[in-house]
C-alpha positions as CSV (number, residue, x, y, z in Angstrom):
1,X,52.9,191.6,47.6
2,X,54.8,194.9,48.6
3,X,57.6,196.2,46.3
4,X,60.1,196.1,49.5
5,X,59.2,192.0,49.8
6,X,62.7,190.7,47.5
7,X,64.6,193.6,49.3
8,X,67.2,192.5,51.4
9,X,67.0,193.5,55.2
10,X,70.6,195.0,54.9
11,X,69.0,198.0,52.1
12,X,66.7,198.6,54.2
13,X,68.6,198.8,57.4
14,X,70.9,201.2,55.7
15,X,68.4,203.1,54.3
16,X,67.0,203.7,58.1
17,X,70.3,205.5,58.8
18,X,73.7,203.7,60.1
19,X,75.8,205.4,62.9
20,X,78.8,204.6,64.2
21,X,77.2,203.9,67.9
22,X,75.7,201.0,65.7
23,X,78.2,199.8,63.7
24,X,80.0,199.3,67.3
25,X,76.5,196.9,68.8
26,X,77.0,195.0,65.2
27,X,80.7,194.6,65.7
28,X,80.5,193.2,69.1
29,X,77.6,191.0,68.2
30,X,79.8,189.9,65.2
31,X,82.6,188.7,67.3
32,X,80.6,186.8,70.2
33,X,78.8,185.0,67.2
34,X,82.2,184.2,65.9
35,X,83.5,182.8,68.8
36,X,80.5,180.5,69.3
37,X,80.5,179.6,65.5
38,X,84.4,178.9,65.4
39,X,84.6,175.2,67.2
40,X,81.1,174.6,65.6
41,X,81.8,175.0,62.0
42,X,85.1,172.7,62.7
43,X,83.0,169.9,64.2
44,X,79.9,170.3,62.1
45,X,82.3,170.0,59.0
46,X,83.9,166.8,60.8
47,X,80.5,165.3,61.9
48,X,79.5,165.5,57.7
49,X,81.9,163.8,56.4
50,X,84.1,166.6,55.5
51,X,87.0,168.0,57.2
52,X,86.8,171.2,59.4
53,X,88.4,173.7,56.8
54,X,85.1,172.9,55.1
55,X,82.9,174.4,58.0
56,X,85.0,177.0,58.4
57,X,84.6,178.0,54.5
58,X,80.6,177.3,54.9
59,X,80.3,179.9,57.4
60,X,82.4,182.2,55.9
61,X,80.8,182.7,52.8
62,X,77.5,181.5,53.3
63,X,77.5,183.3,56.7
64,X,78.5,187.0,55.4
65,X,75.8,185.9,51.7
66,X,72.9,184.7,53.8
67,X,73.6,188.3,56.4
68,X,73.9,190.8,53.4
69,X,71.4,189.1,50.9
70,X,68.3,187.9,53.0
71,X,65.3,189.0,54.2
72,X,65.9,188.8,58.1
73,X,67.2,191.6,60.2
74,X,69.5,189.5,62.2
75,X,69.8,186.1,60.7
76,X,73.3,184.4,61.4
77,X,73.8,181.1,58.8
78,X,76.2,179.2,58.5
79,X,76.1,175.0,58.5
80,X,73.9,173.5,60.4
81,X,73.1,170.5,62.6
82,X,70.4,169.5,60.1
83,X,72.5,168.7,57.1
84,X,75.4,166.5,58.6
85,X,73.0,163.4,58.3
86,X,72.2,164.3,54.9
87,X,75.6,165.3,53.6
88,X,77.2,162.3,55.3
89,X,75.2,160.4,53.2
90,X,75.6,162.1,49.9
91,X,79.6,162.1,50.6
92,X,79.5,158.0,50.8
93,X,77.6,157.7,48.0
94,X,78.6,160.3,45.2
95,X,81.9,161.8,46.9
96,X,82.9,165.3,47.7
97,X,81.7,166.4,44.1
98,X,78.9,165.4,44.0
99,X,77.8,166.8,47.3
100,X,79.0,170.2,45.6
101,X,77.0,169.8,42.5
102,X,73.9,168.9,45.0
103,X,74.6,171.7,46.8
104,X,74.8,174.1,43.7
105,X,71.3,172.8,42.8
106,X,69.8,172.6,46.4
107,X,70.6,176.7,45.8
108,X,69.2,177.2,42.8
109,X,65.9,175.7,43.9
110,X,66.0,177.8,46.9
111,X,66.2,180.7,44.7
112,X,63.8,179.5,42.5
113,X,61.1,178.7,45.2
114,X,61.8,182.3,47.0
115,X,61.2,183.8,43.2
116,X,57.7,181.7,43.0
117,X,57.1,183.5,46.5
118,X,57.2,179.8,48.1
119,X,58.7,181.7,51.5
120,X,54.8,180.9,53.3
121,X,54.8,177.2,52.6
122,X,56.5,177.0,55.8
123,X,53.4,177.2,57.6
124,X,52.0,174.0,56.0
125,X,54.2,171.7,58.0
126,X,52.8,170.1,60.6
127,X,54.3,170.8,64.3
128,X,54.8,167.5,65.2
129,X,56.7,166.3,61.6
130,X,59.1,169.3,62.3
131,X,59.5,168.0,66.0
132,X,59.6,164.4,64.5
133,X,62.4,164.4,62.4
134,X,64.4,167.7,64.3
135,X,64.8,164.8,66.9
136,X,65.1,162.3,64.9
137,X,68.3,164.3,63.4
138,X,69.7,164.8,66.6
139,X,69.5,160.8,67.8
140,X,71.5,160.7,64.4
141,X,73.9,163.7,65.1
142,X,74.9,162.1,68.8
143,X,75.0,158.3,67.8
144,X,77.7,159.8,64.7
145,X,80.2,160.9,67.8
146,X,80.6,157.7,70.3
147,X,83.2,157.3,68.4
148,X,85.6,160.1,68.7
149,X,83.9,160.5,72.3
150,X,84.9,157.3,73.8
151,X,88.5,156.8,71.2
152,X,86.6,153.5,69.9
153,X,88.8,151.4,67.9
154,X,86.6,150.7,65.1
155,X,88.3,151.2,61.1
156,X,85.1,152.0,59.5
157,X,81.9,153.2,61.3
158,X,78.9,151.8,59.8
159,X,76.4,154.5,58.3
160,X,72.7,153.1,59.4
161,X,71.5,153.4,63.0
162,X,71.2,149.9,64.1
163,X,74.4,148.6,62.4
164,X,76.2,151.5,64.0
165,X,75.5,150.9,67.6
166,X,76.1,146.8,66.5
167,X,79.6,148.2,65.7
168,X,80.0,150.2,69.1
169,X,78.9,147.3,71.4
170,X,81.4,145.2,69.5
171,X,84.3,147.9,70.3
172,X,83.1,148.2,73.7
173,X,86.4,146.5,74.8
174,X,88.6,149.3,73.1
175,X,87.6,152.1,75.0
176,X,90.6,154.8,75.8
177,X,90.4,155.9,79.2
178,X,92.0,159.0,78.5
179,X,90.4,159.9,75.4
180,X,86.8,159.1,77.6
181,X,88.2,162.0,80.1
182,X,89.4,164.4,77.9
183,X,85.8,164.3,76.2
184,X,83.6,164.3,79.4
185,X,86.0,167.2,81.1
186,X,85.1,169.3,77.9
187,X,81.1,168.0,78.1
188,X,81.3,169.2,81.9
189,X,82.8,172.5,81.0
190,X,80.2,173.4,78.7
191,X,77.6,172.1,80.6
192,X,78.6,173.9,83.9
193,X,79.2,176.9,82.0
194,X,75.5,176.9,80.3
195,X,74.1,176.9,83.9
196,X,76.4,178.9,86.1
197,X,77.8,181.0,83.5
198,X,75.4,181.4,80.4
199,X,77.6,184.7,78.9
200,X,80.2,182.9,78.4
201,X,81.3,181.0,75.3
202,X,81.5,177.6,76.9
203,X,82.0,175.4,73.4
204,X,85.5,177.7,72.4
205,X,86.3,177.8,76.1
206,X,85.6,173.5,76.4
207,X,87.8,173.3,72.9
208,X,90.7,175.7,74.2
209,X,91.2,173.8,77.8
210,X,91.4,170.8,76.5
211,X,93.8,171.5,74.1
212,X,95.8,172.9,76.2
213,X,95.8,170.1,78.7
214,X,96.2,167.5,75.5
215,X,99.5,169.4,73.8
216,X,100.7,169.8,77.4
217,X,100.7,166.8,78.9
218,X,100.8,164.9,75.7
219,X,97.8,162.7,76.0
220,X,97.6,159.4,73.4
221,X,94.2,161.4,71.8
222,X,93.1,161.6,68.3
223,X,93.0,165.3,67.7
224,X,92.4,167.6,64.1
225,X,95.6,167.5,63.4
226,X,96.4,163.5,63.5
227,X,93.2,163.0,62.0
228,X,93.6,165.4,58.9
229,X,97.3,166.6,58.8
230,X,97.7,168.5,55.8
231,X,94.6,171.3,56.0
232,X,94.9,174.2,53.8
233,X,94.7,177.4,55.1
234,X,93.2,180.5,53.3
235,X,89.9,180.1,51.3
236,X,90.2,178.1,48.1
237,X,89.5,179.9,45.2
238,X,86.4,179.4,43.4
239,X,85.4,177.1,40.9
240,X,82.8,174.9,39.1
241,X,82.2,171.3,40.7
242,X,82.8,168.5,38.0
243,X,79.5,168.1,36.3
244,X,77.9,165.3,34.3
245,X,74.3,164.5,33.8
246,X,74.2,161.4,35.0
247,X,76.0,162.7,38.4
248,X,72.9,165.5,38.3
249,X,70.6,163.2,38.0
250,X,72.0,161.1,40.7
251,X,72.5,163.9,43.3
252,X,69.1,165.5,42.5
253,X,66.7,163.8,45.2
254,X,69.5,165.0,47.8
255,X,69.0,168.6,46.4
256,X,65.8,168.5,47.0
257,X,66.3,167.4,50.1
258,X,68.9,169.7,51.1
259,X,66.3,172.8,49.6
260,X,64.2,171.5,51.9
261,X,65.9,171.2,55.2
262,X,67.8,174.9,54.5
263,X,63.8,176.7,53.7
264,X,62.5,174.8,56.5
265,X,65.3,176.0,59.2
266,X,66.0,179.2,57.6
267,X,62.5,180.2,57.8
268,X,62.1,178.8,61.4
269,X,64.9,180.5,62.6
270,X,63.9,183.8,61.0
271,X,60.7,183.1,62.9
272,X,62.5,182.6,66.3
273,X,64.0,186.2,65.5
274,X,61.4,188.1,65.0
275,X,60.0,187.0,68.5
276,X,63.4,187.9,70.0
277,X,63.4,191.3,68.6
278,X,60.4,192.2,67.8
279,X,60.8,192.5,64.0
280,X,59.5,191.2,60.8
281,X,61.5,188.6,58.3
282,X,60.9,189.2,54.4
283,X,60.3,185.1,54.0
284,X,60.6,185.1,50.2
285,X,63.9,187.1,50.2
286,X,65.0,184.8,52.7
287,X,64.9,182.1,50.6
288,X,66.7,183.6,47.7
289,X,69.4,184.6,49.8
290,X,69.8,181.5,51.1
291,X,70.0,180.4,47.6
292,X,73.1,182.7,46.3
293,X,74.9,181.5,49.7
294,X,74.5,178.1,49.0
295,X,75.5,178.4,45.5
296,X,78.0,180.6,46.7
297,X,79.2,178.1,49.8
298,X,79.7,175.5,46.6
299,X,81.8,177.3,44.2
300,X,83.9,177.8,47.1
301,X,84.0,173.7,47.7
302,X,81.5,174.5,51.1
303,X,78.4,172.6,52.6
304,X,75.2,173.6,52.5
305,X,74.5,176.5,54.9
306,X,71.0,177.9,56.4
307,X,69.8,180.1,59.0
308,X,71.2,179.0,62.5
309,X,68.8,179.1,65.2
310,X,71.6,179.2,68.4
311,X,73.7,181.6,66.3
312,X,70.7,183.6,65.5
313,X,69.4,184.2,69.4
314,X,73.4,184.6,70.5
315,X,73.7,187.4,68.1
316,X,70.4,189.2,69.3
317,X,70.9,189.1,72.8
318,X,74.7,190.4,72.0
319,X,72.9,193.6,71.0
320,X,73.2,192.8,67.0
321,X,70.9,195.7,65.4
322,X,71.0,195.4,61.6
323,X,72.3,192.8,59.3
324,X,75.7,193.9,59.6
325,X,76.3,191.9,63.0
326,X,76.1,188.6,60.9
327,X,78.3,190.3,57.8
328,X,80.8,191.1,61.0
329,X,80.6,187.2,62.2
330,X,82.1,186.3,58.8
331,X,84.4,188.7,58.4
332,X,86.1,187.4,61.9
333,X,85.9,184.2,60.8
334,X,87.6,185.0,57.7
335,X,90.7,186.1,60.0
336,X,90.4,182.8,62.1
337,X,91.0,181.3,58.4
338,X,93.9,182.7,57.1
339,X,95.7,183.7,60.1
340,X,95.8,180.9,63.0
341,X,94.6,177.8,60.9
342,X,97.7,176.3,61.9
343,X,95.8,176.3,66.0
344,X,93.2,173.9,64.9
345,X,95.6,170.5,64.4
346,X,95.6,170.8,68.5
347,X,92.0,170.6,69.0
348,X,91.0,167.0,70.4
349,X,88.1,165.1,68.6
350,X,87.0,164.0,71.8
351,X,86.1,168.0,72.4
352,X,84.4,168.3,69.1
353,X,82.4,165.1,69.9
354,X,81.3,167.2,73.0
355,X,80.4,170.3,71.1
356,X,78.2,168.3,69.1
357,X,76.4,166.0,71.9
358,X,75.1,169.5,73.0
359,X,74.1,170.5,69.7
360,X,72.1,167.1,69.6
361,X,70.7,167.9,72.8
362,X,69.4,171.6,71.6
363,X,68.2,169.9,68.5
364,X,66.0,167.5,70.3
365,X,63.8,170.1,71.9
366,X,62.9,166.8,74.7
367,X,60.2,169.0,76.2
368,X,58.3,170.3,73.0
369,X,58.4,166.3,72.4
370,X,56.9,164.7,76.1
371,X,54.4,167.8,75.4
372,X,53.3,166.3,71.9
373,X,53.3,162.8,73.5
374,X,50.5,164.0,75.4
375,X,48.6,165.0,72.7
376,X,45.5,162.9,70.7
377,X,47.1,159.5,69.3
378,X,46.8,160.8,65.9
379,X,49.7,163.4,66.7
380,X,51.3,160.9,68.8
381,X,51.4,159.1,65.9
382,X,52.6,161.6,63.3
383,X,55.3,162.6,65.8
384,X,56.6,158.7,66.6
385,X,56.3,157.3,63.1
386,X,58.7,160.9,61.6
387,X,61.1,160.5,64.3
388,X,61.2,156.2,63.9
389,X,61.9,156.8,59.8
390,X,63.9,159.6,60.5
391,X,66.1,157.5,62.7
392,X,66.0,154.2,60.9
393,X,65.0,154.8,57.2
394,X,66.0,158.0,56.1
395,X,64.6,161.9,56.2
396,X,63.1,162.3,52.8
397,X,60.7,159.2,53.6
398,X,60.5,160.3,57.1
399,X,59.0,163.9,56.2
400,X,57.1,162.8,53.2
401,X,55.3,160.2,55.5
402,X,55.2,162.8,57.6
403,X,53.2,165.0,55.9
404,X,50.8,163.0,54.2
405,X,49.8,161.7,57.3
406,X,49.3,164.6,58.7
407,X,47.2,165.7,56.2
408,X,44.8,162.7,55.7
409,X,44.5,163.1,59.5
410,X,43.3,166.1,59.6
411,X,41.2,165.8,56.6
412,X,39.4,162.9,58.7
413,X,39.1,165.3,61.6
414,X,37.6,168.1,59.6
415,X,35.1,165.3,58.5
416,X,34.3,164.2,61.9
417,X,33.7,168.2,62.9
418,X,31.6,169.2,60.2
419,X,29.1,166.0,60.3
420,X,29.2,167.2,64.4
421,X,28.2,171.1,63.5
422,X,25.9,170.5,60.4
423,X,22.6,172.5,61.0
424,X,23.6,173.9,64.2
425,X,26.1,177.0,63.4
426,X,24.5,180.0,62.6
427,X,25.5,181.6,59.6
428,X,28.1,184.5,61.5
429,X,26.8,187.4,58.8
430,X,23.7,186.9,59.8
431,X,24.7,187.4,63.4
432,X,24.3,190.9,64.9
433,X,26.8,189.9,67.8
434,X,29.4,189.1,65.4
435,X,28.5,191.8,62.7
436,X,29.0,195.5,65.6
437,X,31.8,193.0,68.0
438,X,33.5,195.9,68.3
439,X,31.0,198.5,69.4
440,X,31.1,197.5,72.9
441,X,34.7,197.1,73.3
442,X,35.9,199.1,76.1
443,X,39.4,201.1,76.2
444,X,42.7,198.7,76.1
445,X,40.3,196.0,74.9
446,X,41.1,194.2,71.2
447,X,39.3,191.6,69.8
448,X,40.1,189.3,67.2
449,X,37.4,186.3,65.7
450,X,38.8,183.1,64.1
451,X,36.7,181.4,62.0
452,X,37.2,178.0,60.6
453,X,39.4,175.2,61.8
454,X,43.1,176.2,63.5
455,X,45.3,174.2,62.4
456,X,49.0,173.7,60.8
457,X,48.3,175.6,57.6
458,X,46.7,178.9,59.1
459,X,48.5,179.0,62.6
460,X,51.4,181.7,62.0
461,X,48.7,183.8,61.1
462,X,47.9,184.7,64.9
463,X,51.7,185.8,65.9
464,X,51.3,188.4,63.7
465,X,48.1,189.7,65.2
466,X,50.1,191.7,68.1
467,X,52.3,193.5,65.4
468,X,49.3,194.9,63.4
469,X,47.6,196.4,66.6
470,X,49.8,199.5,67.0
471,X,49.8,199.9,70.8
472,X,49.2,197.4,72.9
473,X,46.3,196.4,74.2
474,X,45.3,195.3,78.1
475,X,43.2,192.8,77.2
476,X,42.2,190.8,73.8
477,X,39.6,188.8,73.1
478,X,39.9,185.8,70.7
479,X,36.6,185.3,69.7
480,X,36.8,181.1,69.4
481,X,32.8,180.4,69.3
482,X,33.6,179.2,65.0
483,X,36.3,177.1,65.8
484,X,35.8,173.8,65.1
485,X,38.9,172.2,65.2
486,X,42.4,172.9,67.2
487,X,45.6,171.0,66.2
488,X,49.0,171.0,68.1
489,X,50.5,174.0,65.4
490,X,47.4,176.3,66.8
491,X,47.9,175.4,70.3
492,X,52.0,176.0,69.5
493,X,51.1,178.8,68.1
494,X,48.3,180.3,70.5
495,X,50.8,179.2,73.1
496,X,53.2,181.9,71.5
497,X,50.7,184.2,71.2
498,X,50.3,184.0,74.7
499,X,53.5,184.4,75.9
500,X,54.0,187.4,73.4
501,X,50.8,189.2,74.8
502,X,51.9,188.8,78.7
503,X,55.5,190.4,77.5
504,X,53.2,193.5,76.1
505,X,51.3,193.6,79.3
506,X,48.3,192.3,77.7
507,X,46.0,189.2,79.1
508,X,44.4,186.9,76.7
509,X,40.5,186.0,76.8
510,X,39.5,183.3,75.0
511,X,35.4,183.3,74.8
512,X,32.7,180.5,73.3
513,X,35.7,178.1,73.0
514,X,34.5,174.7,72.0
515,X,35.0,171.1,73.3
516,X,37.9,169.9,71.0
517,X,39.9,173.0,71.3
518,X,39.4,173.0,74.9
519,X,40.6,169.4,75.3
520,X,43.9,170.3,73.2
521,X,44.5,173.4,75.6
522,X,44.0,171.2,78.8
523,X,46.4,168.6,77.2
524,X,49.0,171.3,76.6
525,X,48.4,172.4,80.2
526,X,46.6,175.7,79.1
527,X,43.7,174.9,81.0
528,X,41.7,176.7,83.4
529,X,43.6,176.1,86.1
530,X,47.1,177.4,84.2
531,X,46.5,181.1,85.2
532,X,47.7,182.0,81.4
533,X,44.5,182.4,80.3
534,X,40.9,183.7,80.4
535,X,38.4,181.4,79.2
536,X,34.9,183.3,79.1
537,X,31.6,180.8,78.1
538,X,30.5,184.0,75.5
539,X,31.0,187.1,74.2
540,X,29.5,189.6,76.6
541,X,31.3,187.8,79.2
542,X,34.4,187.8,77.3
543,X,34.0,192.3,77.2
544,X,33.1,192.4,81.5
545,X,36.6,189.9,82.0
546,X,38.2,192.3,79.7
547,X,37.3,195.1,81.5
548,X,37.7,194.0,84.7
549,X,41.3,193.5,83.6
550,X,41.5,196.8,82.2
551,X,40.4,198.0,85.6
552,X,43.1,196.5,87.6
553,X,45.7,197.7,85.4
């Protein structure tokens, strides 16, 4: 552990030197991250439970905390997709308080568990329990807005999945025409701006148009300002939630689960960064500022916040170059807040319902889901049975099932591979091959061997590998000959490494891989016949396709 690892990213970007030609990439970054956050903090804060003055608050000050205090060089946070099935619940059950006082303690574990230098547990959740109940979350997020989508006269909306849609099928006959057309002309804004205009900030564009077209022409729809009439403007001062042990005890399980869900994305989304701009996230740091900015977003009467993966990737291909760009999203935020508060009361739910029917849609990740449903039943199963709890039960259970399946899986797999290998793998010290594999390497040529099982718990070890070879290579050789076992994390993650290599200019050879890996490769359509990747039947092979490759370059 290095004595920069609890050093924020912001230190250290000042330390490298700030100019004013950067301030002015962060400041522009800021305010195209601010624009996409505005209309999603208001209908995140709606779609919890809360009212949109509290998303706006969230990203705020968790926004500019989790910027200036964590360990990622461009992070954006703010709330999140993730938690509005979580905080929906806590807010029916223990009221607005209590969903502070969880929040206050969801941050103090966070803190906690980036102290006890937790930040690489993310590694040990399986791929397809993250998929599982990621999509499972967004089935939730998009059933929550039929509603507000389609003007449904219903007084109370039940809170489970089945009794829900029960509720909607019995409404069916109380559909507003107008309100159903002022939410799919904003849905086919944003959508026709994401394909033929991508630059553009189709969700504030989608809100703005439609309520212009709604305060113009004086449409019969349930906008912000009929739904919550008398929203404060300004940030509330802050103060202590109303504590009682009981109401700890009874908020703690959410806590937990809110910890979770806000290390999981944060850390995931820090991940997604560093392949977008090629640097490095400090994951312990991470968590601890994700911590204060939760504790933070609470004593300001906020939700929980965490790293925002959309957010994140708009503020890194808007040029953001140090933390600052995320400080900068807050700060215009902050100005939305106390100056033209008064603009949200026009905004049509419909619209927001929109806004957050893409969000589901980004959430579900549909393709990384069909390409897990090809995978061995066991995965199909881990994947079907996260998702079905997730959707039907609840997320705690759904990722606690999750897991544990996963694990006993694999631990029956590992079984199954070492009764297969015993007595036939040579010990790799004793192997001269293995002992000089470097000594033929040609110029350009790396070469890296795994050893042991790839699977969920050592997978983000290989999208480092690039970033500790200095200059890249032409060609590298993963040596796969002691690989027993492949899961769908190693193929996700080989699949990066993959795509990471080609944007270097480097091809990948894989040499002496084994039946079971290769069968998980063909099944994620990284076969032979792919063209992504060499395969090479051993090592000496592996070194002529390598230079062969170096050749042609």
């Amino acid at each position: 552990m290095t004595t920069t690892s609890y050093t924020p990213k912001l230190i250290t970007a000042l330390r490298e030197g700030y100019s004013a030609t950067t301030f002015r990439a962060d400041a522009i970054a800021g305010l195209t991250v601010a624009i996409v956050a505005l209309p999603l903090a208001m209908a995140l804060g709606i779609a919890s439970g809360a009212s949109p003055d509290k998303g706006l608050v969230t990203a705020v000050v968790a926004g500019f905390l989790i910027s200036a205090l964590g360990g990622s060089r461009v992070q954006v946070g703010g709330p999140t997709g993730a938690f509005v099935v979580v905080v929906f619940n806590v807010i029916a059950q223990h009221g607005y308080d209590g969903l502070l006082i969880a929040t206050l303690l969801a941050g103090a574990i966070l803190i906690v568990a980036g102290a006890a230098r937790l930040g690489q547990m993310i590694k040990y959740i399986p791929h397809p329990v993250v998929t599982g109940f990621t999509a499972g979350i967004a089935v939730i997020i998009a059933s929550s807005q039929v509603k507000d989508f389609l003007g449904l006269a219903i007084n109370s909306v039940p809170a489970d999945f089945l009794p829900k849609w029960q509720a909607y099928f019995g409404a069916i006959s109380t559909i507003q025409g107008t309100t159903g057309a002022v939410g799919t002309g904003a849905l086919a804004i944003i959508v026709g701006l994401r394909r033929y205009a991508p630059k553009l900030p189709g969700f504030l564009i989608a809100v703005v148009l439609s309520s212009v077209v709604v305060a113009l022409l004086k449409l019969p729809v349930d906008t912000i300002g009929s739904r919550f009439p008398h929203l404060p403007a300004g940030l509330p001062m802050p103060s202590l939630p109303a504590f009682s042990l009981a109401k700890v005890n009874e908020v703690l399980p959410s806590a937990f689960t809110i910890a979770f869900l806000a290390g999981i994305e944060a850390l995931l989304s820090a991940v997604v960064a560093d392949g977008m701009a090629g640097t490095r996230h400090r994951s312990n740091q991470e968590l601890i500022g994700q911590g204060i900015a939760n504790v933070a977003s609470a004593l300001f009467g906020g939700l929980p916040a965490t790293g925002a993966i959309a957010r994140t990737a708009t503020n890194i291909r808007s040029g953001a170059r140090t933390p600052i760009a995320g400080m900068m999203h807050a700060a215009f935020l902050l100005i939305f807040v106390f100056f033209a508060t008064d603009l949200m009361a026009f905004v049509p739910m419909a619209a927001l319902a929109a806004i957050l029917f893409m969000v589901a849609w980004g959430m579900s990740e549909y393709e990384r889901f069909l390409a897990l449903l090809r995978m061995p039943g066991s995965d199909r199963a881990v994947l079907l049975l996260t998702f079905g709890l997730t959707v039907l039960v609840d997320l705690t259970v759904a990722i606690g099932v999750g897991v544990t399946l996963a694990s006993l899986l694999f631990m029956a797999r590992m079984a199954e591979a070492v009764e297969v290998d015993a007595g036939v793998t040579n010990d790799p010290e004793l192997d001269a091959e293995d002992m000089h594999q470097r000594d033929a390497l040609p110029p350009g040529v790396e070469v890296f061997r795994i050893n042991g099982p790839f699977f969920f718990g050592v997978a983000g070890e290989l999208l480092d590998t690039l970033r500790r070879v200095g200059e890249p290579p032409k060609a590298i050789i993963l040596r796969m000959r002691l690989v027993p076992l492949l899961d769908t994390s190693g193929v996700q993650a080989l699949e990066k490494f993959v795509e990471q290599a080609r944007i270097a200019g480097a091809r990948v050879i894989l040499s002496g891989i084994r039946p079971q890996p290769f069968s998980m490769l063909k099944r994620a359509r990284l076969g032979r016949s792919s063209g992504k990747l060499t395969y090479a039947p051993n090592y000496a092979k592996a070194i002529a396709a390598a230079a062969k490759v170096v050749g042609e370059a």
